[in-house]
N, C-alpha and C positions, 0 to 999 in steps of 0.2 A: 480511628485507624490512621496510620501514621500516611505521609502522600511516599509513594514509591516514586525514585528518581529513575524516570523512565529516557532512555535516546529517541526524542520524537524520528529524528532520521532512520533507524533502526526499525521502529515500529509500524510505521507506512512501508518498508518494505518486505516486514514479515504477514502486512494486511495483503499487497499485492503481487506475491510473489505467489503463484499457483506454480506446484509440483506436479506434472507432467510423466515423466519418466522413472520417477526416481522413488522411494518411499522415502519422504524428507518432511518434515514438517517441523515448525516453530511453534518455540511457546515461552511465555512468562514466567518468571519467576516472581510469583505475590509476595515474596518477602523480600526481595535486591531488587526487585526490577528490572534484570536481565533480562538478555533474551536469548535462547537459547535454539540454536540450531539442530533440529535430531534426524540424524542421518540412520538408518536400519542397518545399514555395510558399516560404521563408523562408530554404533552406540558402545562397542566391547572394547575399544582404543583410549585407553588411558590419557591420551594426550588430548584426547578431544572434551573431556574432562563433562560425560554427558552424563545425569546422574540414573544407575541404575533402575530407579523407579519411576521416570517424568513421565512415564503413561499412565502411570497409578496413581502417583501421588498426587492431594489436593493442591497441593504447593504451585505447583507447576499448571498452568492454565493453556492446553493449546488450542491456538491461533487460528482460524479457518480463514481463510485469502476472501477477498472480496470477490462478489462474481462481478465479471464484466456488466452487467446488469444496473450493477450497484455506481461503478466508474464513468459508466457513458453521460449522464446526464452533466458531467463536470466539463463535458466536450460541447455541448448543446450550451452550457451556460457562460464558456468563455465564447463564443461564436456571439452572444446575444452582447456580450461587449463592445465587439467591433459595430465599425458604421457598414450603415446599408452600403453593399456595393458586391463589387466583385471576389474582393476577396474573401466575405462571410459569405458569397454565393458559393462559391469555390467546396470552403470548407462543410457547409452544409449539403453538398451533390456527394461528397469524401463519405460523411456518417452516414448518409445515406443506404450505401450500398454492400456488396462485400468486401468484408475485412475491414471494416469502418474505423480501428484504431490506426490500424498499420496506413490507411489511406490517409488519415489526419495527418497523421506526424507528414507522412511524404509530401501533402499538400502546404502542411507550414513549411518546408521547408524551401519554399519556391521564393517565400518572401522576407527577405534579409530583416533581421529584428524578433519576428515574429514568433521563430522558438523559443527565444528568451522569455517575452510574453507568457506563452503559453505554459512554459516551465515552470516561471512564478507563481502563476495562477492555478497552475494542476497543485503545485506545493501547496500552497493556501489552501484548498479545497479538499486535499489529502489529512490535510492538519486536522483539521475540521472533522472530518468523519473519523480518525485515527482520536480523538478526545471523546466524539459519539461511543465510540468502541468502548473505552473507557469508562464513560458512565453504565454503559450499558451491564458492562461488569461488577459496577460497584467499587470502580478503582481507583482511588485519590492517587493523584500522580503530580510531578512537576519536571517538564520536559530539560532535557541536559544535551 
């Protein structure tokens, strides 16, 4: 099987991007290694260039989003990087409770430096389960 030239950037955000509102969902293209956005209001629009069967066809692999379940432990294991103190105390009171992502990010953001940290580190660990994803499929890939 040849490795599919996959956008690592592209594909961490069709892992965590949950549709909400919308009928929307992402999928693969196993032969380009696309990724393709399919919109339900948008699939009959030419321009959008979605192809009439990517719910049917084996070709097309769609995407189920990470659940938050899956994501949280990557909060819990940047937190075990930092030194004992206040500011891992901080951010672990954050996951704690409700809303535990949206309280993270707020909580980094008190301390200068620190969302960069945290950004590198969610990317890395994103990367990582987004290549998991991959094997899981059986999908030779090499990121672009």
């Amino acid at each position: 099987m040849k490795r599919l030239p996959i956008n690592s950037t592209d594909l961490i955000l069709s892992l965590t991007t949950n549709f909400v509102m919308t009928e929307s969902a992402y999928y693969l293209d196993r032969e380009t290694g696309a990724l393709i956005l399919f919109n339900e209001e948008f699939k009959d629009n030419p321009d959008y260039g979605i192809p009439d069967d990517i719910q049917d066809n084996p070709r097309y692999l769609h995407i189920t989003p990470f659940e938050s379940y899956e994501t949280y432990p990557i909060m819990e294991d940047f937190i075990d990087t930092l030194e004992p103190g206040k500011i891992a105390d901080r951010l672990t009171r954050a996951i704690n409770g409700k809303k535990p992502f949206r309280h993270f990010k707020d909580t980094l953001s008190d301390y200068p430096g620190l969302p960069e940290k945290w950004f590198q580190f969610e990317e890395t660990a994103l990367t990582r389960m987004a290549e998991a994803w991959c094997k899981d499929y059986d999908i030779k890939f090499e990121w672009t």
